[in-house]
C-alpha positions in Angstrom: 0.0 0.0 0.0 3.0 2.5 0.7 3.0 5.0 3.4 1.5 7.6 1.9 -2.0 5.6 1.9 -1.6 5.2 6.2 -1.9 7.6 8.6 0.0 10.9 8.0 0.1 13.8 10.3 0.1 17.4 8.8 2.1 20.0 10.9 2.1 23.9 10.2 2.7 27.0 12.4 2.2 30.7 11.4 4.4 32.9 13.1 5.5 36.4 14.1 8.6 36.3 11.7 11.0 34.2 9.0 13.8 33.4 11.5 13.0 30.8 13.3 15.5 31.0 16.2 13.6 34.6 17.0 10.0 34.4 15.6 7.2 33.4 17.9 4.6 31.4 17.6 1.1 32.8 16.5 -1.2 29.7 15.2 -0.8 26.0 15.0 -2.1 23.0 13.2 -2.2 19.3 13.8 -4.1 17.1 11.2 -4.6 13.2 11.1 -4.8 12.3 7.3 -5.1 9.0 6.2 -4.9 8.4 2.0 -5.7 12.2 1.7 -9.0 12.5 3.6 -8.9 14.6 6.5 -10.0 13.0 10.1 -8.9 14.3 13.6 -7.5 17.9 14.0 -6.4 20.3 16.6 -5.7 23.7 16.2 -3.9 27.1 18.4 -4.1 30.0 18.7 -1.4 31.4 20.5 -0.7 35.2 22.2 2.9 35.3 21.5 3.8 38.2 24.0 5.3 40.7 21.6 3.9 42.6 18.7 3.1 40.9 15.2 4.5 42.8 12.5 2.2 44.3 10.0 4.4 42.1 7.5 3.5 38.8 9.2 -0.1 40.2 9.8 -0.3 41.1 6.0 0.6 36.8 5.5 -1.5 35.3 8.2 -4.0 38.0 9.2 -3.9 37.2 13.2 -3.0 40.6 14.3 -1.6 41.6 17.5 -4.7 42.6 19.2 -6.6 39.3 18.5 -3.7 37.3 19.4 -4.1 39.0 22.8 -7.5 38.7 23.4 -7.8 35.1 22.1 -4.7 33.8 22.0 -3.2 31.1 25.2 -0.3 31.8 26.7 2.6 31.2 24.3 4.1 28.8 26.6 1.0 26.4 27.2 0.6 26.7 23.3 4.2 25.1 22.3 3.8 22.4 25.2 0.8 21.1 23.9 2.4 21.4 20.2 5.0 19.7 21.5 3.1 16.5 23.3 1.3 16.0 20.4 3.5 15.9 17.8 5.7 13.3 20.8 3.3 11.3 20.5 2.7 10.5 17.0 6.1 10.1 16.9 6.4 7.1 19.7 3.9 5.0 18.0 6.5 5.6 14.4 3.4 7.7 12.7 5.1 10.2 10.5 5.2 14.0 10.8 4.5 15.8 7.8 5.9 19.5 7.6 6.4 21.6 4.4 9.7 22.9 5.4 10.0 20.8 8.4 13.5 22.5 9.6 11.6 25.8 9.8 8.8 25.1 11.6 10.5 22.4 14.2 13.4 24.8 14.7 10.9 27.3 15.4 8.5 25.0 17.6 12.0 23.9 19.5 13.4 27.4 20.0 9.8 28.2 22.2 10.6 25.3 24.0 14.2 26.3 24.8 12.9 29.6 25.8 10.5 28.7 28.2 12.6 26.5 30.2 10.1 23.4 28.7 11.4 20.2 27.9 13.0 19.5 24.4 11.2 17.4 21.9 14.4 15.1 22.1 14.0 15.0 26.0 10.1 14.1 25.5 11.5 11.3 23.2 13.8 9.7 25.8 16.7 11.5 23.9 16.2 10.3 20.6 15.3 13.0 17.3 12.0 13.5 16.2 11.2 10.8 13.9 10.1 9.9 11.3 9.2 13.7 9.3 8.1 13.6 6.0 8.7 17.2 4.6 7.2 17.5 0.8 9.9 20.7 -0.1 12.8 18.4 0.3 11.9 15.7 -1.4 10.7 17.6 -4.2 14.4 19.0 -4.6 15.4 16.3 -4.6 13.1 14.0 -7.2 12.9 17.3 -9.6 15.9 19.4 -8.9 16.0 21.0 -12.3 12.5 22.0 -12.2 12.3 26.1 -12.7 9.9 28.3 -10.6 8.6 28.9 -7.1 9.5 26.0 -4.5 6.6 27.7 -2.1 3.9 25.4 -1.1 1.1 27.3 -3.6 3.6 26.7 -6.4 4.5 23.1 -5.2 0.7 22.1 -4.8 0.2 23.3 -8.3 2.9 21.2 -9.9 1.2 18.2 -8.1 -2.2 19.0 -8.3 -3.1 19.3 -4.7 -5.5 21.8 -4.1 -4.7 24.5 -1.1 -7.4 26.8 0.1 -6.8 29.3 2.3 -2.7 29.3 2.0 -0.7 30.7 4.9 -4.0 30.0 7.2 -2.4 26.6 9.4 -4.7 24.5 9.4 -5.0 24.3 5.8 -1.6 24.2 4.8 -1.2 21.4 7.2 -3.8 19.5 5.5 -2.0 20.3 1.9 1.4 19.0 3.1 0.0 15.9 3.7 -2.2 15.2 0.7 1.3 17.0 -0.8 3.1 14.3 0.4 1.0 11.6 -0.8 0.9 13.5 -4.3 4.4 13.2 -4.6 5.1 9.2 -3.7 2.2 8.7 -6.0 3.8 10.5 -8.8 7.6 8.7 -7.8 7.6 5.0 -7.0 11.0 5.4 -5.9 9.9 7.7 -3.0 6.6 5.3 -2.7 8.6 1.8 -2.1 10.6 3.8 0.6 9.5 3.3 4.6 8.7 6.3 6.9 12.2 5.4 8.5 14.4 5.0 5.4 12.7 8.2 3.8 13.6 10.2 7.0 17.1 9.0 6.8 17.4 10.0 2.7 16.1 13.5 3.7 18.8 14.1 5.9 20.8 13.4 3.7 19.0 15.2 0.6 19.1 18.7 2.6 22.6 18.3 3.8 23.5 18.2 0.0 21.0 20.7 -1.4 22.8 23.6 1.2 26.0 22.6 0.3 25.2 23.3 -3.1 23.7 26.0 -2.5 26.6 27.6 0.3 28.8 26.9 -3.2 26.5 28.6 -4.9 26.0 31.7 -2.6 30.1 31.9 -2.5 30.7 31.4 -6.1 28.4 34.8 -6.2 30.6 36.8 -4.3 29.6 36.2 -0.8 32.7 34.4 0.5 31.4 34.0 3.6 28.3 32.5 3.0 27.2 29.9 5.2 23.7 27.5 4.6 22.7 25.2 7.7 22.4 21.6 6.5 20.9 19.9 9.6 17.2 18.8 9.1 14.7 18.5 10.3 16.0 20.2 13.6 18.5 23.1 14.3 19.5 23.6 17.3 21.8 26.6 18.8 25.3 25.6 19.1 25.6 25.6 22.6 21.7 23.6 23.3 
């Protein structure tokens, strides 16, 4: 049947900002899919005790003042994220993310900064496994494939419809039917288990930013440096 016919959980957060060692957390969105139909889900919404910018407001349209008014507490919002997401992970269910290293980076730099316990430390020490992230493997099967790498452009290529993009929920949903799109499309990706496929993406990002650090430098910018851990970066000294 292939994995991408079982159970997949869809993963997205909406945040305050693009770096995800400083950005806060605004929404969140957990989705059980199983051979693209959409079943259990659980959703935040999260007061992320600083201003939105009007930038981030302009993508996700949770502004400051609603956050505040509706929003948890930021803290409650990435522990429960977080034991969640654990879960799935001890019974081997995979975690689908469209750019997993952002949004896990993100999820475990709100961890870190409110003295909660790592998803590694929730996992008895082990990485959070196995992810399923639809933007790497896409590199990867079609590298030479011009345009947009964005999830709207990506869902196009594939067919996968996306309403409502940069609202969590639904882009959750799209990265898993995303995901399934793509093993459907690629046999090779298909005939691959949740394990081995995590294993191949570490491997796939570490290459694609090396290429692209060579890249970057052969520009000009000799000091260029691209992060090739996936799906988690962590500060040096975490």
């Amino acid at each position: 049947m292939g994995w991408h016919r079982e159970l997949l959980i869809g993963f997205d957060l909406e945040t305050t900002g693009t770096d995800p060692r400083e950005a806060r957390i605004v929404t969140g969105a957990v989705i059980e899919v199983r051979a693209g139909e959409p079943m259990g889900r659980r959703e935040w919404l999260a007061d992320p005790g600083v201003p939105i910018p009007e930038d981030a407001v302009a993508v996700h349209g949770i502004s400051s003042e609603r956050a505040a008014a509706e929003g948890r507490p930021a803290d409650q919002v990435a522990d429960a994220l977080a034991d969640v997401l654990t879960s799935y992970w001890k019974t081997g269910v995979p975690v689908v993310a469209y750019n997993a290293a952002f949004d896990l980076s993100l999820l475990s730099a709100e961890l870190r900064r409110y003295g909660l316990p790592s998803l590694r430390d929730r996992l008895g020490g082990v990485d959070p496994a196995p992810v399923i992230d639809p933007y790497t493997i896409d590199r990867w099967v079609d590298r030479y494939r011009r345009g947009k790498r964005n999830l709207e452009a990506v869902c196009a290529e594939y067919g996968v419809v996306l309403d409502s993009a940069h609202d969590a929920m639904a882009d959750a949903l799209a990265a898993a039917r995303l995901a399934g799109a793509i093993a459907a499309r690629h046999p090779k990706i298909a005939s691959l288990g949740p394990a081995d496929l995590h294993r191949r993406q570490i491997e796939w990002y570490a290459e694609w930013a090396a290429d692209f650090q060579n890249f970057l430098r052969g520009k000009g910018d000799a000091t260029a440096l691209v992060d090739g851990a996936w799906p988690l970066r962590e500060p040096a000294d975490a």
